[in-house]
C-alpha positions as CSV (number, residue, x, y, z in Angstrom):
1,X,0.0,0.0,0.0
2,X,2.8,2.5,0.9
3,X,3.8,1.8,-2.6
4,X,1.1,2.5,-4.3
5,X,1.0,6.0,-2.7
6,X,4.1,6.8,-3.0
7,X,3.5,6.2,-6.7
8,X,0.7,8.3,-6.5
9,X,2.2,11.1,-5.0
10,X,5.3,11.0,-7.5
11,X,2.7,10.8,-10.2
12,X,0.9,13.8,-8.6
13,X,4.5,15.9,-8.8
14,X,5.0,14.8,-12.0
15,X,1.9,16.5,-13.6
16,X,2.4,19.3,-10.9
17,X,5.7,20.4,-12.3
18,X,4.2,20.0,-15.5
19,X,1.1,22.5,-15.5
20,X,3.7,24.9,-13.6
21,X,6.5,24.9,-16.3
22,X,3.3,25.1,-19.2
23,X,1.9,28.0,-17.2
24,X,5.1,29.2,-16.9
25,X,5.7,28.9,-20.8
26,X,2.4,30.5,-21.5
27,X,3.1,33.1,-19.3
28,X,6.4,34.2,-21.1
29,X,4.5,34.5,-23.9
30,X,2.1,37.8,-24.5
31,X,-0.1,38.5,-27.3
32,X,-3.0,41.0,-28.0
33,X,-5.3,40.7,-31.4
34,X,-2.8,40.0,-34.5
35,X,0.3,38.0,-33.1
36,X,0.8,34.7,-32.7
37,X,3.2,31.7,-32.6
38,X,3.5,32.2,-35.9
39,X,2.8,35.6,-37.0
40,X,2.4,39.4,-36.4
41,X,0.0,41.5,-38.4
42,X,0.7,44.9,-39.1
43,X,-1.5,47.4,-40.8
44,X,-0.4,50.5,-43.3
45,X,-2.4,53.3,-44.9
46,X,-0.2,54.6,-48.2
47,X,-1.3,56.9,-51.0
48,X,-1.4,54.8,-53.6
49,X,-3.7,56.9,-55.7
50,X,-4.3,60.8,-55.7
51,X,-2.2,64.1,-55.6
52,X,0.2,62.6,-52.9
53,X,0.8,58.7,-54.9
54,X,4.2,59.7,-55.6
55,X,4.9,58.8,-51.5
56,X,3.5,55.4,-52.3
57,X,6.8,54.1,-53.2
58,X,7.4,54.2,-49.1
59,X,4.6,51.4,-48.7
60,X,5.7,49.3,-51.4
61,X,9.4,49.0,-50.5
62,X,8.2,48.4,-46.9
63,X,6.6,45.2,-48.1
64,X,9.2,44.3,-49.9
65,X,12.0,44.8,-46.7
66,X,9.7,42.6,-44.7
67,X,9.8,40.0,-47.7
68,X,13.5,40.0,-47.0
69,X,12.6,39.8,-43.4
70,X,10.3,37.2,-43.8
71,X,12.6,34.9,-45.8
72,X,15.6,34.9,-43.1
73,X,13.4,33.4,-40.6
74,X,11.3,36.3,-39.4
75,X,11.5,38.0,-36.1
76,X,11.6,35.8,-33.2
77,X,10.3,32.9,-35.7
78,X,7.7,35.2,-36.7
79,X,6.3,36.4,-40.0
80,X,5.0,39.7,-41.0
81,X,2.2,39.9,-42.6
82,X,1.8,43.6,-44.0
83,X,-1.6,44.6,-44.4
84,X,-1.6,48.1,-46.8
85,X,-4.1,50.1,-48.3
86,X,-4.7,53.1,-50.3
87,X,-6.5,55.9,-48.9
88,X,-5.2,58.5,-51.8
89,X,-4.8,60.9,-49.5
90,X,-8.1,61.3,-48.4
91,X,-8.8,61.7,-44.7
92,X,-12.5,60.1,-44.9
93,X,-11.0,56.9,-46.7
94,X,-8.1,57.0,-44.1
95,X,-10.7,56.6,-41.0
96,X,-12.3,53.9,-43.1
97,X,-9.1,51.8,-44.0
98,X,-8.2,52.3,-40.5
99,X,-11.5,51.2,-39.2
100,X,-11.0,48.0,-41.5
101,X,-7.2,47.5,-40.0
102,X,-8.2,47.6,-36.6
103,X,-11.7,46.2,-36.5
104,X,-11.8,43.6,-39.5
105,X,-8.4,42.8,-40.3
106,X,-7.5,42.7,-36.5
107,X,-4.0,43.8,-37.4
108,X,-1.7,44.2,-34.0
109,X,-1.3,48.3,-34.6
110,X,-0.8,50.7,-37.7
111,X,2.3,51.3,-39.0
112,X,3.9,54.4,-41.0
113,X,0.5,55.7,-42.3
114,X,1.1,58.5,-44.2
115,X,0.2,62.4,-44.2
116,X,-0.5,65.0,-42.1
117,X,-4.5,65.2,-42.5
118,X,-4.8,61.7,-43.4
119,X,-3.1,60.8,-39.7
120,X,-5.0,63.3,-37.9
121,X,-8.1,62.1,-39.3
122,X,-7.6,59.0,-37.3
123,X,-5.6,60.0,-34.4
124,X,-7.8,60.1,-31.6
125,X,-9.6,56.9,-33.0
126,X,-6.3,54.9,-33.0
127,X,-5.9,56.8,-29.3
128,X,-9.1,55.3,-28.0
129,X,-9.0,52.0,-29.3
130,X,-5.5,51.5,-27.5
131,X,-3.8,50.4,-30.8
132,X,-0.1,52.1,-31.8
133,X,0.1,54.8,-34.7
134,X,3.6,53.6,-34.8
135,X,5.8,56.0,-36.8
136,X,3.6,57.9,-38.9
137,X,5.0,59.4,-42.4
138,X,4.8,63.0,-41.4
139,X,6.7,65.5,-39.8
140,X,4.0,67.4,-37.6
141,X,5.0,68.3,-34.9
142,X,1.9,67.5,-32.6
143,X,3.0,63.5,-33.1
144,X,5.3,64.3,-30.5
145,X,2.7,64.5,-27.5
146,X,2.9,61.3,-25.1
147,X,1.0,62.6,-22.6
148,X,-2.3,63.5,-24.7
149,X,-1.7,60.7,-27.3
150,X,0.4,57.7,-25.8
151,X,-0.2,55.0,-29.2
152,X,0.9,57.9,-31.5
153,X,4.1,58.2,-32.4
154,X,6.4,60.0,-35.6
155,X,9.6,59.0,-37.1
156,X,11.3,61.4,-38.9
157,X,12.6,65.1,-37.9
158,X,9.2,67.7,-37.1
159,X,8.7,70.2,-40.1
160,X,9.4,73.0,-37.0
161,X,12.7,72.5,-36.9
162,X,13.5,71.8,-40.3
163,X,12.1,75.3,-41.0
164,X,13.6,76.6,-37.9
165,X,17.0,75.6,-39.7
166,X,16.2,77.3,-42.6
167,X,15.3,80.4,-40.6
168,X,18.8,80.5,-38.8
169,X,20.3,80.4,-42.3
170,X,18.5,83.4,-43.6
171,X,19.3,85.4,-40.7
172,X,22.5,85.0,-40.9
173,X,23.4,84.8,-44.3
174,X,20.6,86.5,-45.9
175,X,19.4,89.4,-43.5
176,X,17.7,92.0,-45.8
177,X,15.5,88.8,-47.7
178,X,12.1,89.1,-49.4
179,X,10.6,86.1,-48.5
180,X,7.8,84.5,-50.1
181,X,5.9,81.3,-49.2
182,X,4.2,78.7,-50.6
183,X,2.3,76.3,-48.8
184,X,-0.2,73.8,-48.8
185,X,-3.4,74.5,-46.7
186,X,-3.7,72.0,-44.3
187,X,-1.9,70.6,-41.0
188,X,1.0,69.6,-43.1
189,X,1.5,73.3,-44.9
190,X,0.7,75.2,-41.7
191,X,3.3,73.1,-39.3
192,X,5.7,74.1,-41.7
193,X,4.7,78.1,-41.8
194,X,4.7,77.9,-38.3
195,X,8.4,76.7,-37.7
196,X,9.4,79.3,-40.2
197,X,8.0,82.3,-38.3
198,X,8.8,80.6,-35.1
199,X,12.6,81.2,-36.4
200,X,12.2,84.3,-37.6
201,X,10.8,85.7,-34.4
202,X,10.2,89.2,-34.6
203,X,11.7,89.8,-38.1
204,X,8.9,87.6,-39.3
205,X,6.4,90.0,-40.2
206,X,9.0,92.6,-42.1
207,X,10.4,89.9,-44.0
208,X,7.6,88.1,-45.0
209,X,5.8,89.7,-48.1
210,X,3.5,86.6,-49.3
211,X,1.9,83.6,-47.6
212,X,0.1,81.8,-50.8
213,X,-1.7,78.9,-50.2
214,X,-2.6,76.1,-52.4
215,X,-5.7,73.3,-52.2
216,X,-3.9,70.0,-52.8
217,X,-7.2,69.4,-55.2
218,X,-5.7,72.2,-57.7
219,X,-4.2,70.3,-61.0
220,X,-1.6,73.1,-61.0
221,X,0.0,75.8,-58.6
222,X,1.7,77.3,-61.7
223,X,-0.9,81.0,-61.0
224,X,0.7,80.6,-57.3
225,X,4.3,81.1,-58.6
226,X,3.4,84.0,-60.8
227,X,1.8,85.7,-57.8
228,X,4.8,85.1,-55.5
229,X,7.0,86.8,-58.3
230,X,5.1,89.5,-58.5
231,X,6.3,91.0,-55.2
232,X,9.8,91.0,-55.7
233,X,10.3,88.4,-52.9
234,X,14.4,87.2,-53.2
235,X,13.8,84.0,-51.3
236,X,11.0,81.1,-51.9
237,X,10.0,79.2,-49.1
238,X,8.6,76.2,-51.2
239,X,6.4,73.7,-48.8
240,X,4.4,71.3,-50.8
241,X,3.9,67.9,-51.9
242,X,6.2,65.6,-54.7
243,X,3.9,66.8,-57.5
244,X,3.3,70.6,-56.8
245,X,7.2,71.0,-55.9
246,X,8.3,69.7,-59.5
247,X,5.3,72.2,-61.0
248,X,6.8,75.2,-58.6
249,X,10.2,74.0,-59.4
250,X,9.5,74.2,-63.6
251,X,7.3,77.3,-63.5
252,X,10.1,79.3,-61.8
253,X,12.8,78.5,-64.7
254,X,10.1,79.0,-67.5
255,X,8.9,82.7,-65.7
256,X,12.6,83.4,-65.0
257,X,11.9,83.9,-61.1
258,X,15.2,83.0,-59.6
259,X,14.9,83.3,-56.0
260,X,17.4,81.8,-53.2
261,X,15.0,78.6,-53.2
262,X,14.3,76.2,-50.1
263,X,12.4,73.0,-50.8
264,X,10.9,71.0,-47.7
265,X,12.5,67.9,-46.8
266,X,9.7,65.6,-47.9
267,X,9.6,66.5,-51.8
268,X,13.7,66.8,-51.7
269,X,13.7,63.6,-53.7
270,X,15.9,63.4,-57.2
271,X,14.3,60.8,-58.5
272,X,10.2,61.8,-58.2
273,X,10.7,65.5,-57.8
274,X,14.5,67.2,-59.4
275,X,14.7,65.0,-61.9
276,X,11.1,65.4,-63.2
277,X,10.9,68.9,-62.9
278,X,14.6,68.7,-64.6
279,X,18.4,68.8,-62.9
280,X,19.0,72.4,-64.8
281,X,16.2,73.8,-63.0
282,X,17.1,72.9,-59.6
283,X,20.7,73.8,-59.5
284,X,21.3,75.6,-56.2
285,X,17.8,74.6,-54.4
286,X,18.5,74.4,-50.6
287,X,17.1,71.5,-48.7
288,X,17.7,69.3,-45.3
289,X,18.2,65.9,-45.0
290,X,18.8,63.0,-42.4
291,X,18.9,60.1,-44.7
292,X,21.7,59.4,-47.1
293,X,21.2,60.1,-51.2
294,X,21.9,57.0,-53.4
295,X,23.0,59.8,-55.9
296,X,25.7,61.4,-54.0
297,X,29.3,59.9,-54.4
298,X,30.5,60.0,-51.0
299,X,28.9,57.1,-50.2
300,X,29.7,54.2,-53.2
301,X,32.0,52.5,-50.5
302,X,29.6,52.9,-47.3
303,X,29.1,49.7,-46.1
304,X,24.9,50.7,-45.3
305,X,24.5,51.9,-48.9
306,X,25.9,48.9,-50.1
307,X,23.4,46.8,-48.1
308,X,20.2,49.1,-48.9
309,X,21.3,48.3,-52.9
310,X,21.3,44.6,-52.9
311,X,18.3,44.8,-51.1
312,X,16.8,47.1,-53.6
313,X,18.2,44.8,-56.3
314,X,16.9,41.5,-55.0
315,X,13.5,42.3,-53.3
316,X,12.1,45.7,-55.1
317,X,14.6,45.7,-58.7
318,X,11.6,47.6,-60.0
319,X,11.7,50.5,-57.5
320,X,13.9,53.6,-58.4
321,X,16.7,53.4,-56.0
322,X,17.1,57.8,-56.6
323,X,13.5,58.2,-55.3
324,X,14.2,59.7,-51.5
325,X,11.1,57.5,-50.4
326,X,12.6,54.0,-51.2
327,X,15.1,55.1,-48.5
328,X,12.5,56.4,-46.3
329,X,11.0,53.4,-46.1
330,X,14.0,51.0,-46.0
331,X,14.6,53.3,-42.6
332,X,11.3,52.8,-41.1
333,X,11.1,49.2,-41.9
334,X,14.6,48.7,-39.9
335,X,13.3,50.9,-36.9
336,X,10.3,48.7,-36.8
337,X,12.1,45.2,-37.2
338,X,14.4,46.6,-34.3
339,X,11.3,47.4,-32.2
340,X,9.6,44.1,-32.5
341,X,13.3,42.2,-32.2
342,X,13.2,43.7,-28.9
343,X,9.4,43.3,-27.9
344,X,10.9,39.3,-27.7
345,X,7.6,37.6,-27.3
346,X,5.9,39.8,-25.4
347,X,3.5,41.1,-28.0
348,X,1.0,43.6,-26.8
349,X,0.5,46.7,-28.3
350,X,1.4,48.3,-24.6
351,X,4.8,46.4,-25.1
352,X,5.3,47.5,-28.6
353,X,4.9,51.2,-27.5
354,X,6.9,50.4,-24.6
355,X,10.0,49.4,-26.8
356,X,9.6,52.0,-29.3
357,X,9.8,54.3,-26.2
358,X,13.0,53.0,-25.4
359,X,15.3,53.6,-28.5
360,X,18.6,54.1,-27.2
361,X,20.9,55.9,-29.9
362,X,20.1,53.3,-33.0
363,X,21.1,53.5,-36.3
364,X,19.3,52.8,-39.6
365,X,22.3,51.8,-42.3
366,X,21.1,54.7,-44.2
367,X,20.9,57.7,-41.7
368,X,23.8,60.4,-42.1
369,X,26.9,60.5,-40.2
370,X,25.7,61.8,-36.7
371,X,22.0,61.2,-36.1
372,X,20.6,58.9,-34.1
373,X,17.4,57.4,-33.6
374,X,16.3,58.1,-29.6
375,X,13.2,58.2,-27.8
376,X,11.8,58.7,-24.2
377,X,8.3,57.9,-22.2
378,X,8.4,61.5,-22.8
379,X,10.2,61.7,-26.4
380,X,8.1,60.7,-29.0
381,X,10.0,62.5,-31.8
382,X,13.1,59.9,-32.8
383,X,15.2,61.5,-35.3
384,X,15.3,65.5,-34.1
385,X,18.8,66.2,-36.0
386,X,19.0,67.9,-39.7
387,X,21.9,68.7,-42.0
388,X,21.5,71.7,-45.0
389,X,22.2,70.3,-48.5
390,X,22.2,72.2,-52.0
391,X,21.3,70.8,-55.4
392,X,24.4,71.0,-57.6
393,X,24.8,68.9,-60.7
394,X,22.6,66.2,-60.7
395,X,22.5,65.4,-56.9
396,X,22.4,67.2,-53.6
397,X,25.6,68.0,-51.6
398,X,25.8,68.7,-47.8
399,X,27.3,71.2,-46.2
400,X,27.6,72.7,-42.7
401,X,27.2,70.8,-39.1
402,X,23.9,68.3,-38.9
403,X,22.1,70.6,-36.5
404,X,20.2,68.9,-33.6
405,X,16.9,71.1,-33.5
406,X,14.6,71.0,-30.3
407,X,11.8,67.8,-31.1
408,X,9.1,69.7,-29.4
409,X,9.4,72.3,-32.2
């Protein structure tokens, strides 16, 4: 009998330590709606379509990165499956394609949406539902904002202080400028107008003589241009879109306006804006950048430019490696895969947002020399460094320091 019971009891342990090391298993292991075992699900909102299309070449090389990802084993044994839709740059459709990411396609959080209204548009949704508006494609500055938003988040440097730079340029080197703007009239334009007059300060309102908006619904800004040469302005504060900066950008040479000309960040790409609009009419265009350009020299040997080429050569061969927003979204794609490597298997979106809060100096192969990728529980902007570049030839040389500008704006 004693036997027995001891057999029993050993038999009792046995299953004992059993359910304890399962529960223990299944305790290590944290998923909300869209990972698994097997799989995470991310959804992406891209303008495919409409006046902004020329940034879907972001979304489409971020499918084709996690491809890459996806055939070297995954993250953590995990595949992506990228969910991304075309909103064409429409708010309404945004909130609907999110609406369908979240509530239909269950996908685990949003990922590098893109555009200022379109990401607005959905911004306190995504906020209430608890899901991560994880890197958003836009520069505004209100992304930055953990304590009002906590699942939104932006990636690349605030259109603030890129302005701002530009700003402490003109001062400096141009202090008696005529400055006219041209903007587009929504969160995106107005972000941008802001940081400029922010840098100006006082001067602001002497050396500003034309704010000129434009409705991204316009098939042509080319009566905007005209207007802005009419007032003699010296210096051309050019914030708009891919398609509308190659228009301003052609108009100028065929009028014969030839203003010192700055050109926002986001449309500074050869290949879907300068070359378009043609490499003679862009000579000596200002810009900023944080990324490095395929088309500049100085980096055929860099060991990150190599890698972002044979990746563009195996996984997107049909992509144009000069277009800035194959680069862009190369970046991203590495911030993200970075994120999730370190979520491990804890895969809530509280954990995702948790890691992409704690980005300690990281580098994307394909930032410049200098800038670093960092965020906070209160940081929420992760690149926050610029460096000024003009157009000469057929690509864009730097010059100066890269300037670290203030990520609240």
């Amino acid at each position: 009998m004693p036997a027995v019971t001891g057999k029993l009891a050993a038999a009792s342990l046995a299953l004992a330590l059993i359910a304890a090391s399962t529960s223990t298993a299944s305790a290590q292991k944290k998923y909300d709606t869209g990972a698994t075992d097997t799989e995470i699900k991310i959804g992406n909102i891209m303008p495919y379509s409409g006046p902004a299309s020329a940034y879907g070449i972001i979304g489409r090389t971020e499918a084709a990165y996690f491809k890459k990802i996806n055939d070297e084993g995954g993250i953590n044994g995990r595949k992506i499956n990228f969910v991304s839709y075309d909103d064409a740059y429409s708010p309404p459709k945004t909130v609907e394609q999110a609406r369908k990411l979240v509530e239909s396609d269950e996908v685990l959080f949003i990922f590098n949406s893109l555009g200022t209204p379109p990401n607005s548009a959905i911004q306190k949704y995504m906020n209430s539902k608890k899901v991560p508006q994880l890197f958003v494609a836009t520069g505004a500055t209100k992304w930055n904002d953990p304590q009002n938003f906590p699942w939104t988040m932006g990636w690349q440097p605030n259109y603030q202080s890129e302005t701002q730079i530009y700003a402490k340029y003109i001062l400096k080197e141009l202090p008696n400028a005529k400055i006219g703007v041209l903007y587009q009239n929504d969160d995106y334009g107005k972000d941008y107008l802001k940081g400029l007059k922010d840098g100006l300060g006082a001067k602001a309102a002497s050396m500003i003589v034309l704010e000129e908006s434009y409705e991204t619904s316009e098939p042509t800004i080319d009566n905007h241009i005209v207007k802005l040469k009419a007032t003699g302005a010296d210096v051309f504060i050019n914030i708009t879109t891919p398609k509308f900066a190659a228009q301003a950008i052609k108009k100028n040479a065929e009028i014969g306006w030839k203003p010192i000309h700055f050109l926002n960040n986001v449309s500074a790409s050869v290949g879907s804006v300068i070359k378009p609009a043609g490499f003679d009419n862009a000579q000596d265009i200002i810009s900023a950048a944080y990324l490095k350009d395929v088309s500049d020299p100085q980096w055929k040997d860099d060991a990150g430019m190599k890698a972002f080429l044979d990746f563009m050569t195996k996984y997107f061969p049909e992509g144009d490696k000069l277009d800035g927003g194959t680069v862009v979204g190369y970046g991203v794609a590495q911030t993200l895969v970075e994120v999730l490597k370190k979520c491990g298997d804890n895969l809530t979106r509280e954990n995702v947002m948790k890691q992409a809060a704690s980005l300690k100096d990281f580098r994307t192969e394909v930032l410049l020399p200098g800038i670093k990728i960092n965020t906070g529980a209160n940081d929420f902007a992760p690149i926050s460094s610029l460096q000024l570049m003009k157009f000469k030839g057929e690509k864009w040389d730097l010059f100066g320091d890269v300037i670290s500008a203030d990520p609240s704006g």
